[in-house]
N, C-alpha and C positions, 0 to 999 in steps of 0.2 A: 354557432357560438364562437365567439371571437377567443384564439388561444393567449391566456397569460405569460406574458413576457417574461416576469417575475420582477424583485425591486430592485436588481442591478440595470444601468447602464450599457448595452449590447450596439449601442450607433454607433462605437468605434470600428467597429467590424466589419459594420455595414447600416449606412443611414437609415435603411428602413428594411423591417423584415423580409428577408427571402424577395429579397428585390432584383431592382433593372443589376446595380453592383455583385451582388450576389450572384446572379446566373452569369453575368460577364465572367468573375470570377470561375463559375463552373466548365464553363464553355473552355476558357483559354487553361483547364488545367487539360480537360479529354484534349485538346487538342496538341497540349506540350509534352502529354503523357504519347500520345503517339507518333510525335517526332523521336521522341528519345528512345523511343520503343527502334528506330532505325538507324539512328545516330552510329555510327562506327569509331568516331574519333574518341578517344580514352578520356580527354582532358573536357572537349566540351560534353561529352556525355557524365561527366562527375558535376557540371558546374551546375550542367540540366537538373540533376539527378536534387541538387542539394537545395534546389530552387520548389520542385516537386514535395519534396518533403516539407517545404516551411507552408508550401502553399494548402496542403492538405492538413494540414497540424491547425491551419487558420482559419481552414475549412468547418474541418471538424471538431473543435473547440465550439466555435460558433452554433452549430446545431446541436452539441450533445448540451448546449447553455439552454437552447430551445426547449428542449426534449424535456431536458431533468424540469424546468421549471414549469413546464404542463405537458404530461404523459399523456393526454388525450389528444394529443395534436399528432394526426394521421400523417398531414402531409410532411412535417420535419421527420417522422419516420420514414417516409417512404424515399425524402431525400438524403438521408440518414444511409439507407438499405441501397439506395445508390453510387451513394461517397466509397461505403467500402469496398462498392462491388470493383469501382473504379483502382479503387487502392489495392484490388487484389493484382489486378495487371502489372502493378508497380510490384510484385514479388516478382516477375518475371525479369523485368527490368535490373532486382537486383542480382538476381540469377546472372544475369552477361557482365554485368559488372564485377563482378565476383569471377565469373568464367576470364575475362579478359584479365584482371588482377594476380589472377593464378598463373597465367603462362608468362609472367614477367619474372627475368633473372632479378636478383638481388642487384644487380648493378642498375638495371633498369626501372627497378622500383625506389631506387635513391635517386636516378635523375628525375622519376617523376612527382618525388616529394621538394623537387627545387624551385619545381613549376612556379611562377609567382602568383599565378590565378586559385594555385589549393595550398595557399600557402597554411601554415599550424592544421593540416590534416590529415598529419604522418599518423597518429595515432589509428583516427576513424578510419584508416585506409588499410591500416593493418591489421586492423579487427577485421573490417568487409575480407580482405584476401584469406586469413584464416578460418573463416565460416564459410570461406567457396575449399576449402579444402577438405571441408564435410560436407560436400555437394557430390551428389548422384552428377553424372552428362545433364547437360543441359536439360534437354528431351526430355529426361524423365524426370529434373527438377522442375519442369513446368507442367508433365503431364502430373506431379504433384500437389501440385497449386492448385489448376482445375480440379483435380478431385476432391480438393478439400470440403470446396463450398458444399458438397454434398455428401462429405465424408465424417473428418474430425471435427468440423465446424457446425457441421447437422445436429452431430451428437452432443455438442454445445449450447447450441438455439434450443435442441429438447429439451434437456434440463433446466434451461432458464423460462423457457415456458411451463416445464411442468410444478418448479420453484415458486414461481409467479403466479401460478391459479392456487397454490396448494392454500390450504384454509384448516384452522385446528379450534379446538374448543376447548376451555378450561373452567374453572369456575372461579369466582372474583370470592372475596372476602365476605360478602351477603349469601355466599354460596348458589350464587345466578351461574346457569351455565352460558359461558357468552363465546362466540363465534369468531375471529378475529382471521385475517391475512397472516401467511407465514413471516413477512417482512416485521410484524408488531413483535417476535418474539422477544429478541433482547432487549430492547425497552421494558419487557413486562417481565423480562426477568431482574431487572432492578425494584421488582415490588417490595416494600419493607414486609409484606405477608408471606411468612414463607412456606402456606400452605400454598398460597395464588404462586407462588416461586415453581414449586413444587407440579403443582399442577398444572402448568404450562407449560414445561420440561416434559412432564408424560404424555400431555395432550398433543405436544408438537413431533413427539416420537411418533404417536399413534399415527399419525396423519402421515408421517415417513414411510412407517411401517407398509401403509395403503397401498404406497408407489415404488416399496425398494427395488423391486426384480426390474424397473425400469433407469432407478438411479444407477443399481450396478450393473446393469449394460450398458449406461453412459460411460462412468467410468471404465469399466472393460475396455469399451471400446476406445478412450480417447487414449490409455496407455496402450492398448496392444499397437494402434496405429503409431503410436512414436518409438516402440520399440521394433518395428517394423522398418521404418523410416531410421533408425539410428543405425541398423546393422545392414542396411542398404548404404549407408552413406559413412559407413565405416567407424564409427562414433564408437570411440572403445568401453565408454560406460555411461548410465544412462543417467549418473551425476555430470556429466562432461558440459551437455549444453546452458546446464542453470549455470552451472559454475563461470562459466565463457561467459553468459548473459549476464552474471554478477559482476563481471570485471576484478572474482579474484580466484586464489590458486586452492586446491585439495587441502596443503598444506594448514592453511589462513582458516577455513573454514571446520577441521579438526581442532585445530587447536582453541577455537571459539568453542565449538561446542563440548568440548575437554573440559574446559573453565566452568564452562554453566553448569553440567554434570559434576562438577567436584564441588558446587557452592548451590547445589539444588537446598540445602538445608536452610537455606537464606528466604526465599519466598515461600518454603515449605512452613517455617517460620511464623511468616507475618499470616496465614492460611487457621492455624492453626490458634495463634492468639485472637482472630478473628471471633474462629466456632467460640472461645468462651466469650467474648463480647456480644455476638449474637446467644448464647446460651446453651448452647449444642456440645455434644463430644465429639462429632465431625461433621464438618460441612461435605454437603452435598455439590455437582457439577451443578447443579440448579442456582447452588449460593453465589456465587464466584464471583457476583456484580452486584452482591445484595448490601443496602445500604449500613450504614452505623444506625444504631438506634439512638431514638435522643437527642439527634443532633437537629441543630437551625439548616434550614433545609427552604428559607425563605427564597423569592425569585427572584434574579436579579434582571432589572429591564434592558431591550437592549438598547438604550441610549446608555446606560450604567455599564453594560459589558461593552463599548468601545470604548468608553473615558480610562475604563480599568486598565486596558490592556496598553494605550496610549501612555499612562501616568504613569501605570506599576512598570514598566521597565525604559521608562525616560532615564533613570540614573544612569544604569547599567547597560545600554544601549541606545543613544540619544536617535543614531540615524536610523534605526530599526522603528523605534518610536514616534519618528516623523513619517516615518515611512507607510505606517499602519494608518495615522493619520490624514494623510492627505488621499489614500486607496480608500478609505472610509467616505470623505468626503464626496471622489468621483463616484461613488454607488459601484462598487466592486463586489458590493457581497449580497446575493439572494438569500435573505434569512428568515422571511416571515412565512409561517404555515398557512396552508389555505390547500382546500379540496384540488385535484391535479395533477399536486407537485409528486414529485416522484420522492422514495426516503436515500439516504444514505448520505452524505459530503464528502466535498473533491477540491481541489483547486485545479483550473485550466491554465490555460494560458495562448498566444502566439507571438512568435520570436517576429512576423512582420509587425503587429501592434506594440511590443514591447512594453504587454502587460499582463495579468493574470486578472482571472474572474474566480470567486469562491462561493460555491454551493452547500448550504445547510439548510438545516430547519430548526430555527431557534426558538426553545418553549421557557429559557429562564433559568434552566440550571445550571449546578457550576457545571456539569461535564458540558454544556452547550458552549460558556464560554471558553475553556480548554478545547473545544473542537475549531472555533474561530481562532487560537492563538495559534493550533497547530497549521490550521490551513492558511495562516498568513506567516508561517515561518518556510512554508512551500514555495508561498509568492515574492518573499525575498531571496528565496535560493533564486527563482528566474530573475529576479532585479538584478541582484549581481553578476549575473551573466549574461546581459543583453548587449554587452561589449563582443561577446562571441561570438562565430558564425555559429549558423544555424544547427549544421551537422555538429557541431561541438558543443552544444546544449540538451545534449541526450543523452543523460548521465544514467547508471546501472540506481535498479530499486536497492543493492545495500546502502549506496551513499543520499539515495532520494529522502531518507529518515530525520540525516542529519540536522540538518537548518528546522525542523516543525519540530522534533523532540528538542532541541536546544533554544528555544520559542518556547517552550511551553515551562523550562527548568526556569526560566529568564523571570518570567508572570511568576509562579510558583516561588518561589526562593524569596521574592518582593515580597509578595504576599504573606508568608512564613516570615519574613522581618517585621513586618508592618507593627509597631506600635500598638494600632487598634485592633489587632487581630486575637481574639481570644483563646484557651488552651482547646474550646470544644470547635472552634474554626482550623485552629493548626491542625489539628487532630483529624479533621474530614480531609483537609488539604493532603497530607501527610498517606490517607487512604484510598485516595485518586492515584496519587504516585506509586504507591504499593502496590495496587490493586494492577495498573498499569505494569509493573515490573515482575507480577506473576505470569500473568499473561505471555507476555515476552521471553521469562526464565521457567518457564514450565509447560502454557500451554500449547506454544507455538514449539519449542522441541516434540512436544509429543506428536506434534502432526509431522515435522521432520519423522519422525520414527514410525509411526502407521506409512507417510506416502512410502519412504524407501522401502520396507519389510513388504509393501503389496505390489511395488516394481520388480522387489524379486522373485515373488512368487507368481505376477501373472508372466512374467518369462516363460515361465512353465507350462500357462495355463490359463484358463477364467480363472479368477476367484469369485467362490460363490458369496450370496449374503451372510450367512452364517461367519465363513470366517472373514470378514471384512470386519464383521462386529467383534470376530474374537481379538484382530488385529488390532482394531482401534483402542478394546479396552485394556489390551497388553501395553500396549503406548503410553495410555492416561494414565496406569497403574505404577508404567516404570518412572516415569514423572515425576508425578506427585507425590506415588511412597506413599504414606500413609497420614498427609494431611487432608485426604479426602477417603471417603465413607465409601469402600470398594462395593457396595452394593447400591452405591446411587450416584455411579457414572454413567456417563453419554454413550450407549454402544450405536446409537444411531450419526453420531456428530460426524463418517465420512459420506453422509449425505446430505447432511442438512449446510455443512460449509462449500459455499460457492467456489473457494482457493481450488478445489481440486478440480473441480472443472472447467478451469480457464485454460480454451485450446492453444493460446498463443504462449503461454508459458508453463513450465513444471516448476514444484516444489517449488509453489509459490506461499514458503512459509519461515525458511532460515532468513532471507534475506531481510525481515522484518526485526528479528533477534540482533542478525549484525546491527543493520540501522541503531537500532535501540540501543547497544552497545559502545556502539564508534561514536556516537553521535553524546552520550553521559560522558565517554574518554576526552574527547575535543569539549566537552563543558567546564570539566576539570580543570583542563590546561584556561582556560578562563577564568575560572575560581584564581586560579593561581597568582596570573598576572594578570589580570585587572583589564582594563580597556587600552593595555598598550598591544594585549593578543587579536585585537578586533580585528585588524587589518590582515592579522595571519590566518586568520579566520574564513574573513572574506577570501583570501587566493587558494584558500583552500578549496570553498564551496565553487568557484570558476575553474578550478580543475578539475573537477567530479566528470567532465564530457569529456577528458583529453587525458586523462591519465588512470590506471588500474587503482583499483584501493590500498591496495599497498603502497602501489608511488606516491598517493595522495598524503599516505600517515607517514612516511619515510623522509618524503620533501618538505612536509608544513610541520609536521609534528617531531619529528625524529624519533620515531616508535617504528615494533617490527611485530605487522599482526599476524606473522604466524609464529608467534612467541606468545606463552598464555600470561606474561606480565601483565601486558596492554590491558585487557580484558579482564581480569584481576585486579585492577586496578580503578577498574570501569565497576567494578561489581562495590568496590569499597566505596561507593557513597550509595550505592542502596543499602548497607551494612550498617553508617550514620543516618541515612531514614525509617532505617527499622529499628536503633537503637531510639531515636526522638520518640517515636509512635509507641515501643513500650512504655517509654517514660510518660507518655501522656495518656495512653489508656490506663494507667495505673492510677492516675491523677481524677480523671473524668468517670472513669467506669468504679474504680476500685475495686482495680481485681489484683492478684496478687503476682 
């Protein structure tokens, strides 16, 4: 069987599948990967180094386009399973870079930022030298490396294989018992039945249930190995490396979640007016995605969802909107469903092509088109930066949120002006955005608060199942407070969320809160000044690879994000979204 390309454009990359270009490409990376692996010279080993990365990024762009658009295609897997094996060599690589950056005085590390061949690389270069200062010897950062593949990263591949088979049962609204993949759940927790809600919530525990004792030796194990490796490599806490990896300071990230916690009453809020719009005295973890009732819920096709997105913010963003336009037209976006494809959406991209590709699967709704707006607010963060060297397009996930949630406020806000837009249309618009800002302002701290509370406790120790579940629902309960039904939350949810077991990174969950935040703060300033801030905007989104997120709000915006203004500030126009939203459920539902 011939594997599906999908309906994006992929010749840019390479004229024909996994071809003569394609292996050239592969061949001359093993081979540049092994020069550089000997390279001694500091300047041309940085030049190697930054040429390796763009190469592998264009690499691997390219097959995971493969991949996602037909998961039965064995052989992009196995070239897939080869790229990264390749790319592990390249942590060794930066292991000596880092070793070599480290033994250089401060005088020597200013003349090596003079060089003209690395020139605007002071930044990237002082990040690399301060991540070799939480390096183990060499030796034992590379006999690290190797162990991984069979270590933390084992313990990774299990759980995405055991995520991947797992399969639950629930019963539909005709009360059929039906069988479905773990992947279907959140989709089918948007059911408007909220017994099929309900029971898809229990049926997909149950089926957790079947596999816990193997989830929490996943997790066990992938935290004890990094707390293992943090107090080997001297790493004084074990917030240290997200925080490095975020590109901001303790300070910045307290005082963000200071703010959230002092204005939790805000999406507790909108939770809350919800249950009585659904009918309920509290909603259930099951409800969190569950529709409005009553509302036009008609599809929109996808020739209709790119006219939208191209017209609704032509005013307010003309080159954005050309922008969408003419990536529409090159076949940029794999959208249509068909047996194969794999689920979830991304935007790729390669800094040599100086373009991005976007992965969905469009069935008609508005969240389909909100997920296109977002993922083409991804693809103009890389447009904007394709002025930049390569190693300077590799900006931190708090600021990667920015340009896709300020994309989707852009559509939204059009939308919400629109003339033809009626009170029961604002009204769903208005509970996307909400519904979005709970998540952000509740759910994702509470995962901040289960991962740290179980970092601190497997210090000690395993943590068994039992209290992992006690931990999680300690979390949900400090959250939410009592917009939700304490006898029908998630005690299963740190096994069923993929965030915690991704080996390449920890607490991979504030960073999505900042985004969400910083990114409503820089909309603001938008709102404010109109289209003469566009340009301030743009030099903003090109510095997200070369400067920390504080310098970014400090130089473009003149804001101090470890002050809880900023973010206070950010939080008062979900304050004016939830003020619209009562006034129109009052309107549409008549409730009081």
């Amino acid at each position: 069987m011939t594997p599906n390309t999908g309906d994006w454009d992929l010749t840019p990359y390479y004229p024909e599948r996994l071809g003569a270009a394609y292996q050239k490409d592969r061949q001359d990376f093993r081979t540049g990967l092994d020069q550089a692996l000997q390279e001694t010279d500091l300047v041309k080993l940085l030049i190697q180094w930054e040429k390796l990365v763009s190469d592998s990024e264009h690499m691997g762009s390219y097959l995971n386009c493969l991949r996602s658009a037909d998961g039965r295609d064995q052989q992009v897997g196995q070239d897939l399973a080869s790229l990264q094996s390749d790319c592990s060599r390249m942590r060794q690589l930066e292991v000596n870079l880092g070793e070599q950056l480290k033994a250089l005085s401060e005088a020597q590390l200013a003349e090596l930022f003079q060089n003209a061949q690395l020139q605007d690389l002071d930044y990237y270069l002082k990040r690399l030298r301060q991540r070799a200062l939480w390096q183990m010897p060499s030796e034992l950062e590379n006999l690290a490396a190797d162990l991984d593949v069979d270590g933390m990263s084992a313990w990774g591949r299990l759980y995405d294989q055991v995520a991947g088979r797992l399969e639950f049962q629930y019963q539909n609204s005709e009360g059929e018992t039906i069988t479905k993949p773990m992947s279907m759940k959140v989709s089918l927790l948007e059911d408007p039945d909220p017994k099929v809600r309900k029971s898809v919530l229990d049926g997909s525990n149950r089926a957790w249930q079947g596999v816990e004792d193997v989830a929490a030796a996943c997790l066990n194990a992938i935290a004890g190995t990094r707390l293992t490796l943090y107090k080997r490599r001297g790493i004084p806490h074990f917030l240290e490396p997200a925080l490095f990896d975020s590109a901001i300071e303790r300070a910045t990230l307290d005082s963000m979640l200071g703010a959230i916690a002092s204005r939790y009453d805000l999406p507790r809020r909108f939770l809350k007016l919800k249950a009585q719009i659904l009918g309920v005295q509290q909603l259930g973890f099951q409800d969190l995605s569950a529709p409005l009732p009553e509302l036009d819920n008609s599809k929109i096709a996808w020739e209709q969802a790119g006219k939208m997105l191209v017209e609704e913010t032509r005013a307010s963003y003309p080159e954005f909107s050309k922008f969408c336009q003419e990536s529409l037209a090159k076949k940029w976006v794999d959208w249509s469903p068909r047996e194969g494809k794999r689920p979830g959406g991304y935007c790729t991209g390669s800094t040599r092509l100086r373009e991005s590709r976007i992965f969905m699967t469009y069935h008609g709704a508005f969240g389909d088109l909100m997920t296109l707006t977002h993922e083409f607010g991804h693809a103009w963060h890389s447009h904007v930066m394709h002025q930049e060297r390569p190693l300077n397009t590799l900006y931190p996930m708090t600021l990667a949120e920015t340009a896709s949630t300020f994309a989707e406020n852009l559509l939204l806000d059009a939308l919400l002006r629109a003339p033809a837009t009626t009170p029961e249309q604002r009204l769903k618009l208005l509970d996307s955005r909400l519904e979005a800002a709970a998540a952000f302002l509740l759910n994702i701290p509470s995962r901040f608060l289960f991962e740290k509370r179980f970092y601190e406790e497997r210090a000690e120790g395993e943590v068994s199942v039992d209290r992992l579940k006690e931990l999680m629902v300690e979390a949900q309960k400090e959250a939410y407070g009592d917009s939700l039904d304490p006898e029908q939350l998630d005690p299963y949810f740190w096994a069923s969320k993929l965030h915690f077991y991704i080996t390449e990174v920890s607490f991979y969950n504030f960073p999505y809160s900042f985004g969400y935040l910083f990114s409503l703060g820089v909309y603001a300033q938008s709102q404010k000044r109109g289209e003469a801030f566009l340009p301030t905007y743009e030099r903003l989104l090109q510095a997200t690879g070369r400067r920390t997120a504080e310098e970014c709000a400090r130089e473009n915006l003149q804001v101090e994000l470890n002050q809880p203004q900023f973010w206070l500030d950010s939080l008062a126009l979900v304050e004016e979204d939830m003020r619209q939203f009562e006034e129109l459920a009052r309107e549409v539902y008549k409730i009081a």
